[in-house]
KOLBA-749228 format. One line per 3 residues: number of its first residue (from 1); their letters; for each residue x, y, z of C-alpha. Coordinates in nm, 3 decimals. Layout:
# residues N
NUM) a) X,Y,Z; ... .
This chain:
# residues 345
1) xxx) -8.319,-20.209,19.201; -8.172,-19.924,19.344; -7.942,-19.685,19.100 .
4) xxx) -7.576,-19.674,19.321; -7.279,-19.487,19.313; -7.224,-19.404,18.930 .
7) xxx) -7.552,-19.172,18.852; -7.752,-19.183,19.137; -8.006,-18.897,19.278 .
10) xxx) -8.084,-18.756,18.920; -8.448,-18.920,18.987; -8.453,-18.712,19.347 .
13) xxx) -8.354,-18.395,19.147; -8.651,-18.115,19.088; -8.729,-18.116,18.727 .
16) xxx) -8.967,-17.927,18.468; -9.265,-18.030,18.387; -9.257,-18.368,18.186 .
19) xxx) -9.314,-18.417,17.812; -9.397,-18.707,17.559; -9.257,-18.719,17.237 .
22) xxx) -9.474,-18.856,16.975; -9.184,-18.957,16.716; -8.893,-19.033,16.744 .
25) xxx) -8.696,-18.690,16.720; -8.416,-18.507,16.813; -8.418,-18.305,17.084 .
28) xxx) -8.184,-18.102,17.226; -8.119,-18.042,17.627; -7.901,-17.728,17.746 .
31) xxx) -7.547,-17.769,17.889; -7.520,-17.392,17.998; -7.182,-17.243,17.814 .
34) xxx) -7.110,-17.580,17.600; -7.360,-17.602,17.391; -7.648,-17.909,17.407 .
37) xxx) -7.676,-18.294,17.402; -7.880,-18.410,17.117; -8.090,-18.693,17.220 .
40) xxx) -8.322,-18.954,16.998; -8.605,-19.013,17.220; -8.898,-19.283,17.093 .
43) xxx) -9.213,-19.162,16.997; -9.390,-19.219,17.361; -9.144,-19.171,17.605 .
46) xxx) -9.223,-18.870,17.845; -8.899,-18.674,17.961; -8.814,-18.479,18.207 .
49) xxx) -8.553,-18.202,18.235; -8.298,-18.002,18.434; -7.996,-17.797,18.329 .
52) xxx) -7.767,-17.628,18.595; -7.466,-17.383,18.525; -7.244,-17.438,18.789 .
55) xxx) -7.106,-17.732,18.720; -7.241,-17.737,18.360; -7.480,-17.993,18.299 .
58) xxx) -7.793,-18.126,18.134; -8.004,-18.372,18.329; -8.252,-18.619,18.150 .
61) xxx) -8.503,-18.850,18.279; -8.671,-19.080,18.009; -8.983,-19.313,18.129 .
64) xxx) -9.288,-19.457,17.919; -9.608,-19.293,17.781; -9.806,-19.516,18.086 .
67) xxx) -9.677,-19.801,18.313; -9.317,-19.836,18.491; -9.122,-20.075,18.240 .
70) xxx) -8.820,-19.863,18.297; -8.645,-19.553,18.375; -8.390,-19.394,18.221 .
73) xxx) -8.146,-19.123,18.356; -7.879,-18.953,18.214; -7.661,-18.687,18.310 .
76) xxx) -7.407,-18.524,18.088; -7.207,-18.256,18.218; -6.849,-18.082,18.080 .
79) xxx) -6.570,-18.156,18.319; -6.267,-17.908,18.372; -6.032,-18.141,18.108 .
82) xxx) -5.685,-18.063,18.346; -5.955,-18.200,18.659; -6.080,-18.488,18.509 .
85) xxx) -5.974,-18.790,18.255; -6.234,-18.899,18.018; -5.979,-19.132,17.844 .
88) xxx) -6.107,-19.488,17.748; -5.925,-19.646,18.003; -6.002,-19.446,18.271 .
91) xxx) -6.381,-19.431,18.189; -6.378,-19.819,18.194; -6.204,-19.833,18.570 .
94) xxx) -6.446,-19.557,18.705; -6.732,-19.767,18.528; -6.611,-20.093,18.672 .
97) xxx) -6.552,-19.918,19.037; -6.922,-19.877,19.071; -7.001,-20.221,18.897 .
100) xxx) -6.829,-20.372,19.209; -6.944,-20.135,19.432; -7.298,-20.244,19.301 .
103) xxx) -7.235,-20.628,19.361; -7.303,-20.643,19.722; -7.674,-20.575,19.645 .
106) xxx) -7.648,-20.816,19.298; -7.725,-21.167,19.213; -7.405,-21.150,18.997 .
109) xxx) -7.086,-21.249,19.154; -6.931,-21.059,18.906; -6.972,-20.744,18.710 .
112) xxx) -6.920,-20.731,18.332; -6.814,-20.408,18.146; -6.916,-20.408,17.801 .
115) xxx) -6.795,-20.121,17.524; -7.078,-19.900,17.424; -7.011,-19.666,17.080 .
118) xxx) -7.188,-19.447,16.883; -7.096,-19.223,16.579; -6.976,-18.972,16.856 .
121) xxx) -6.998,-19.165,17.191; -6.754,-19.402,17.340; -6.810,-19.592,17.668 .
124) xxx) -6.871,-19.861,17.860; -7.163,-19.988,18.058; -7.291,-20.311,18.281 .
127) xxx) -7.614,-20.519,18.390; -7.672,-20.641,18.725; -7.989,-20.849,18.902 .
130) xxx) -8.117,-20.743,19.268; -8.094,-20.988,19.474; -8.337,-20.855,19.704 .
133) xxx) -8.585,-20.595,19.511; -8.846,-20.445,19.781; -9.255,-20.422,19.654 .
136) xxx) -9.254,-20.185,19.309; -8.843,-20.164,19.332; -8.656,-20.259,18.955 .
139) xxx) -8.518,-20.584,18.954; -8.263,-20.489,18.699; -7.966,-20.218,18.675 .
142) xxx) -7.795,-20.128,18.356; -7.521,-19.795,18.418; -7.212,-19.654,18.215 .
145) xxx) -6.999,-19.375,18.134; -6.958,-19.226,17.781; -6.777,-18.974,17.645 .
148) xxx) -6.981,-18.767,17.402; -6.823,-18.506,17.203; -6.654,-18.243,17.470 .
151) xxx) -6.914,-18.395,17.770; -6.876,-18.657,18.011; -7.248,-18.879,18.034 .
154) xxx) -7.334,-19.057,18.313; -7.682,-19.313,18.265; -7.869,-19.525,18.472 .
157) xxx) -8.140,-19.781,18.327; -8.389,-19.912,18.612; -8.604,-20.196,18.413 .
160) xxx) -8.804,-20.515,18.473; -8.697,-20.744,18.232; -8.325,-20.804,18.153 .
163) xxx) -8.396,-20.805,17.805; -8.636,-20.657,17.633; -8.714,-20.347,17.371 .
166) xxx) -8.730,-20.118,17.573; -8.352,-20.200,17.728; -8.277,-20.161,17.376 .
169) xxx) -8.380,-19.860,17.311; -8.255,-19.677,17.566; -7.882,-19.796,17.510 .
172) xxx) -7.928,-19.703,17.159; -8.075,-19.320,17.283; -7.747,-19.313,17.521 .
175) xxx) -7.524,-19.462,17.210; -7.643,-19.197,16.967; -7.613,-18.911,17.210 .
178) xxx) -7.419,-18.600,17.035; -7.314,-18.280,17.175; -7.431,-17.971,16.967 .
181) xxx) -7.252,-17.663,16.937; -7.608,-17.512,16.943; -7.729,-17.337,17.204 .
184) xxx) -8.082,-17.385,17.355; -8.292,-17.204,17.639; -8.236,-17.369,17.956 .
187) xxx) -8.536,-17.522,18.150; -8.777,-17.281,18.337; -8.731,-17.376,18.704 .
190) xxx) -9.030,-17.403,18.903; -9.164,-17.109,19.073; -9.031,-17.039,19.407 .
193) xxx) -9.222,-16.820,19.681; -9.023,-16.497,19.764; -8.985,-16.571,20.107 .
196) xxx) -8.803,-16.909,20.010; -8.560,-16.688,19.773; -8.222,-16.633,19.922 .
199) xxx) -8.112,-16.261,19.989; -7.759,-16.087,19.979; -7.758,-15.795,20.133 .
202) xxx) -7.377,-15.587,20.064; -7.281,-15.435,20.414; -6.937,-15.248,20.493 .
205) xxx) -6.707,-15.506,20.538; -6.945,-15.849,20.472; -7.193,-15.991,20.273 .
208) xxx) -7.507,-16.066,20.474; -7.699,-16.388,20.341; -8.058,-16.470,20.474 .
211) xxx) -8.386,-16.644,20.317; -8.712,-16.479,20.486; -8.829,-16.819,20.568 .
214) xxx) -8.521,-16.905,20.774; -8.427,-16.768,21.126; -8.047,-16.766,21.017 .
217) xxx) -7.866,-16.513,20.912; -7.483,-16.581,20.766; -7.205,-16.290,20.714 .
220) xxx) -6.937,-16.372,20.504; -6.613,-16.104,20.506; -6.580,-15.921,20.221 .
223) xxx) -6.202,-16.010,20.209; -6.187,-15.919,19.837; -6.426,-16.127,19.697 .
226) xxx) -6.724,-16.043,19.476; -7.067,-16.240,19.418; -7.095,-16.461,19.102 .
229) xxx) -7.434,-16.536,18.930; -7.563,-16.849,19.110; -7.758,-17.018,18.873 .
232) xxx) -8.118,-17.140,18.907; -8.111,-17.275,19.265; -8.307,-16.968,19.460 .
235) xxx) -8.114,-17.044,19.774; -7.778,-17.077,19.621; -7.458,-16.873,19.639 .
238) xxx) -7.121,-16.773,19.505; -6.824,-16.554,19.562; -6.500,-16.584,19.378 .
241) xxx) -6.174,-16.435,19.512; -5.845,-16.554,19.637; -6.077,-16.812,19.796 .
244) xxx) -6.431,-16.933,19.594; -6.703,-16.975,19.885; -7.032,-17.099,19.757 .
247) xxx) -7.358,-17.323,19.913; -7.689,-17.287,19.940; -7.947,-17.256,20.251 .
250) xxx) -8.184,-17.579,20.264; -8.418,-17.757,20.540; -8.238,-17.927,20.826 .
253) xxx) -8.554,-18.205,20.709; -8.235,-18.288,20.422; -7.945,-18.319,20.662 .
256) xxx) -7.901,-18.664,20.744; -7.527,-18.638,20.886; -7.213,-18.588,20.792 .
259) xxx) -7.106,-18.919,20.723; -7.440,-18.952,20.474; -7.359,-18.633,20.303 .
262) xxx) -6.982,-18.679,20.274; -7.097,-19.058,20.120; -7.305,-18.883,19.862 .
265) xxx) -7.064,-18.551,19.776; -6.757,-18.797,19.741; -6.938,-19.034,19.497 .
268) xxx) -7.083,-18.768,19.296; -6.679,-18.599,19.249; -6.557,-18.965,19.133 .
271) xxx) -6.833,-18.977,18.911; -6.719,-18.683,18.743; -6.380,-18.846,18.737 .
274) xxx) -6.199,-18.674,18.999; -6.000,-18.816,19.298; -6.065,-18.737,19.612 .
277) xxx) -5.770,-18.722,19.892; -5.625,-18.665,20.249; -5.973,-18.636,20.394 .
280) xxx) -6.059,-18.482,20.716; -6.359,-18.482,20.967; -6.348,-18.219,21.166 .
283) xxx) -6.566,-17.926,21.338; -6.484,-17.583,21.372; -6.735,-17.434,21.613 .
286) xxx) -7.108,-17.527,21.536; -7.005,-17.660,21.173; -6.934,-17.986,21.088 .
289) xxx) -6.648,-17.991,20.836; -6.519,-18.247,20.577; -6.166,-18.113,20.434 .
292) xxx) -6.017,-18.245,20.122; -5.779,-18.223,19.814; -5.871,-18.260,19.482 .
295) xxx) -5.570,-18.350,19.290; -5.473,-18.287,18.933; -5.236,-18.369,18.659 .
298) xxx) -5.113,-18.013,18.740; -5.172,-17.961,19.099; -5.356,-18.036,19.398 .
301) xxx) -5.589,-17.816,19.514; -5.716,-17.770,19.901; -6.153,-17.769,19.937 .
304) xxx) -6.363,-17.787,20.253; -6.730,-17.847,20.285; -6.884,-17.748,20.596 .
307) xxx) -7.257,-17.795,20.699; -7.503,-17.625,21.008; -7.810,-17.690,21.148 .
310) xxx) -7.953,-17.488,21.366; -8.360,-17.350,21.394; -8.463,-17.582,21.137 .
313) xxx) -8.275,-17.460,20.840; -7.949,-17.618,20.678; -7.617,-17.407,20.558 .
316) xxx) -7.422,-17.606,20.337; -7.082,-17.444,20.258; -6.828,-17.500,20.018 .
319) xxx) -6.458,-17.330,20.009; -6.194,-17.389,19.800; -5.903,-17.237,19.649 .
322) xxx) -5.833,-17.083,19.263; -5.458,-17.154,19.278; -5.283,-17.467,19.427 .
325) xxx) -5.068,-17.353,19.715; -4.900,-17.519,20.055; -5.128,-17.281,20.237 .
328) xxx) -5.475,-17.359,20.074; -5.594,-17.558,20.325; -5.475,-17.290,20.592 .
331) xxx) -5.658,-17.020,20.423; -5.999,-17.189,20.377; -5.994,-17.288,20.750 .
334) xxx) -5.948,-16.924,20.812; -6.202,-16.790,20.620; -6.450,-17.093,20.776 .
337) xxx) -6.378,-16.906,21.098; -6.421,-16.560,20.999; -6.813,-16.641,20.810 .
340) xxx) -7.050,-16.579,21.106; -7.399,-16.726,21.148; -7.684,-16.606,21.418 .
343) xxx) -8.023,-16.648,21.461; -8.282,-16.372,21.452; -8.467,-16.304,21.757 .
């Protein structure tokens, strides 16, 4: 079965280099800046790991020593608490949202959501049958939400069987998740080639963005804003001002449209329990531009994502705003139009 809305693409992520745990042990998995989730994995299992800074997060895949019984991915992030609501109730709706979103594919005509505890987890969780699994596909989905100590834990359980010890197991690893104050080294990421490393070059009045391998070359006004540490991704960027601009320069072989990256970007923000609002296709000269508004218990605030593709390389572009304000969305369309990008002859 395919894994839908609530922790899907984990599995399409790039990960370290896979271990196997001989006994069942703790081990702990980096959630940059909020410590680490403690996880019992079975003797056997072989994981996989990825931790990113920005948003904070730790992400796990779990399968067998040998064979494809089952597959288990987690991802456990800390959410901005006045952004998000990790109360009970409000895990169980966003948990039952993607339970019906996931019967249309299901032999189930309806979803149920079933608690899920642990001596510092609370959450909920369902099981649904394929209908139609293609050659080598899971025939079985169990998914849920937890809240584990200060982190929000998203897992997905591909398996064959509906029941079986394995099933087990793996609820009980999610169940018995903790979050440790400790902090541990972060995953090494793969290598990258230095001509696939992004460079920021500080000009005069801009900062000028290029990656060797690319033909483009993106200048973003200075405008008052200063470069933030990036995190792992080689090709990613940040700037934080009266207006945060980040992205990251990819492959146009990724870009499958706006309406198929809006799909994905908007399920991954409900995931993490926010809601989205007043959305807007639009394009401002050769980007294509979704605008949006998060809003909060506090405020709403104004963001923009905006993607081109040009000479066989993909800019995605985020923009968004520190402080709520009527003119947020005003001001991130301006500085869309003021960020420049040209190809190199």
């Amino acid at each position: 079965m395919r894994s839908p809305a609530l922790a899907a693409g984990i599995a399409a992520i790039v990960l370290s280099s896979g271990t196997v745990a001989q006994d069942a042990s703790t081990t702990r998995y980096a959630v940059p800046g909020h410590g680490s989730l403690e996880l019992k994995v079975p003797g056997g299992w072989r994981s996989q790991t990825r931790s990113r800074s920005d948003p904070p997060m730790a992400q796990v895949r779990l399968t067998p020593a040998s064979g494809n019984a089952f597959d288990l991915q987690i991802t456990a992030g800390w959410l901005d608490p006045a952004k998000s609501d990790r109360r009970p109730d409000a895990l169980k709706a966003r948990v039952q949202s993607a339970a019906n979103a996931a019967l249309k594919e299901a032999v189930e005509k309806e979803a149920k959501v079933l608690e899920l505890r642990g001596a510092q987890s609370q959450g909920y969780y369902f099981l649904l049958t394929d209908k139609a699994p293609g050659p080598g596909e899971f025939k079985y989905l169990t998914q849920g939400m937890l809240s584990v100590g200060e982190l929000t834990v998203a897992f997905t359980i591909l398996h064959r069987e509906a029941a079986s010890d394995d099933r087990e197991k793996a609820l009980r690893v999610v169940a018995d998740a903790v979050q440790s104050k400790t902090e541990v080294p972060a995953p090494a990421a793969p290598a990258t080639d230095s001509s696939e490393k992004l460079r920021i070059a500080e000009r005069e009045k801009v900062y000028e963005l290029t990656v060797p391998v690319s033909k483009l070359v993106m200048t973003i006004p200075k405008a008052g804003l200063t470069q933030a540490p990036a995190g792992s991704h080689p090709r990613h960027f940040q700037f934080t001002g009266s207006v945060i601009a980040s992205g990251w320069f990819e492959s146009a072989d990724g870009f499958k449209g706006i309406s198929e990256f809006w799909k994905g970007e908007s399920e991954g923000l409900k995931r993490q329990g926010m809601t989205v609002a007043n959305v807007e296709f639009t394009k401002v000269g050769n980007w294509e531009v979704v605008l949006y508004d998060l809003p909060t218990k506090v405020a709403t605030f104004p963001n923009l994502r905006a993607e081109w593709v040009q000479a066989g390389t993909w800019i995605d572009l985020h923009l968004s705003v520190p402080k709520p304000g009527a003119d947020g969305r005003a001001k991130i369309l301006e500085m869309l139009r003021a960020i420049e990008v040209r190809e190199r002859q």
